[in-house]
N, C-alpha and C positions, 0 to 999 in steps of 0.2 A: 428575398431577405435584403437588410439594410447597411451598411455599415457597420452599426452597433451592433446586430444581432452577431454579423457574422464572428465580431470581437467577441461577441460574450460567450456564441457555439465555439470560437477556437479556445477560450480560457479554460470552457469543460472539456474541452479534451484535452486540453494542456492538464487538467488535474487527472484525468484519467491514466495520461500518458506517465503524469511524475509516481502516481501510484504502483503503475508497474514494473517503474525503475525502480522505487524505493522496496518494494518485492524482490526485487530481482538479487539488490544489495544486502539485503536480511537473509536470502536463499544460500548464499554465499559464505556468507561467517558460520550460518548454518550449518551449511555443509560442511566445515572445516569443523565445527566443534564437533559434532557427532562421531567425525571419522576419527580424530582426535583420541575421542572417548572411548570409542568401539578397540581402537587402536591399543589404548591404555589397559583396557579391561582384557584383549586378549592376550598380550605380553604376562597378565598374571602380579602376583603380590612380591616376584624375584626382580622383577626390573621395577617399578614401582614402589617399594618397601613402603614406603611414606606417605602415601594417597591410597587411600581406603581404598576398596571398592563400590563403594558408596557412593563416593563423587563423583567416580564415573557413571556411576545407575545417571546420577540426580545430572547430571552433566545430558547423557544421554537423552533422558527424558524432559529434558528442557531443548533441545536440541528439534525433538521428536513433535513439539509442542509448535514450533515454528511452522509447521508444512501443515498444521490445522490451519494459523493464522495464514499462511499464506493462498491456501485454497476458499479460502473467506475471502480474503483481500482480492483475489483475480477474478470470483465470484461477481463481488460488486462492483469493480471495473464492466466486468461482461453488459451486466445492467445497466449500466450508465451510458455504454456504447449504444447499446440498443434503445433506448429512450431516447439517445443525440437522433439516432440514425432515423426513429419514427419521428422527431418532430422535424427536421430535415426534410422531408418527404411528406409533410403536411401540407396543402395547401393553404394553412390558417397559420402563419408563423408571424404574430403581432407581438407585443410587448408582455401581455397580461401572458399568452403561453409560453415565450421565453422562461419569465419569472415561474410558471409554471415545471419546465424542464430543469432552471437549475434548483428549488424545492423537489420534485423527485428525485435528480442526480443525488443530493445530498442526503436526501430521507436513504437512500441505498444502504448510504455508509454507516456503520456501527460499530465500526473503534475508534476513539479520541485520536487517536493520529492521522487518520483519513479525515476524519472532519475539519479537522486544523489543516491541514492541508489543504482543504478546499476553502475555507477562508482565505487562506492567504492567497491563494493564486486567486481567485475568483475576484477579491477586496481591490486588489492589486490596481494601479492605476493604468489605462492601458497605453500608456509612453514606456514603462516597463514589465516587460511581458517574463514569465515567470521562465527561470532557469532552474532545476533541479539544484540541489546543493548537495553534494556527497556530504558534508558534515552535519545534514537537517537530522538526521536519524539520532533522537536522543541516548538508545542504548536500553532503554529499560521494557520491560517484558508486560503487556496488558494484558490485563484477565478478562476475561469474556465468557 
């Protein structure tokens, strides 16, 4: 491998890598709402008066909803690593199969957030090499 290749095998692992962090950050708020909620719901309608039981369901189950997306998201991490690691281990590591590994890297992913994410680290100029950002996480919940 070259220079270049090797810049462009560390940027897919770099998105691999920011993926599991940003997993890691969603697993967390996660876990805190659910307990939250479980929390909420066991205490009953005497501590509570004011919040239905309902929001705690809908609470819960948004909560619950997160450990799909997250076993999807480490899913296609896993893929990615192992497509790095077989073309690594290629004797054929030119230009056209690079561009071939980061086209599958990418075909892995299948939520708008992982995608965008690989844009931007991958786009990236390689003078600045991609740093995770704890505030990239826009907050809102994709359907899939």
């Amino acid at each position: 491998m070259n220079e270049k290749t090797d810049t462009d095998v560390g940027r897919i692992l770099a998105v691999l890598a920011a993926q599991i962090d940003e997993a890691l950050r969603e697993a967390d708020a996660s876990v805190n709402d659910l307990t939250r909620a479980f929390s909420d719901a066991s205490a009953g309608p005497i501590a509570q008066p004011k919040r239905p039981a309902r929001m705690n369901l809908l609470e819960a189950i948004k909560a619950l909803q997160f450990f799909d997306r997250l076993s999807q998201r480490l899913r296609h991490v896993h893929q990615g690593i192992a497509l790095t690691a077989d073309y690594m281990q290629s004797a054929d590591s030119g230009a056209a199969q690079l561009q071939a590994l980061r086209d599958r890297v990418h075909a892995c992913f299948s939520m708008e957030t992982e995608r965008a994410l690989f844009e931007r680290i991958v786009a990236a100029p390689p003078s600045q090499p991609h740093r995770p950002d704890a505030g990239e996480d826009s907050g809102t919940v994709e359907l899939f």
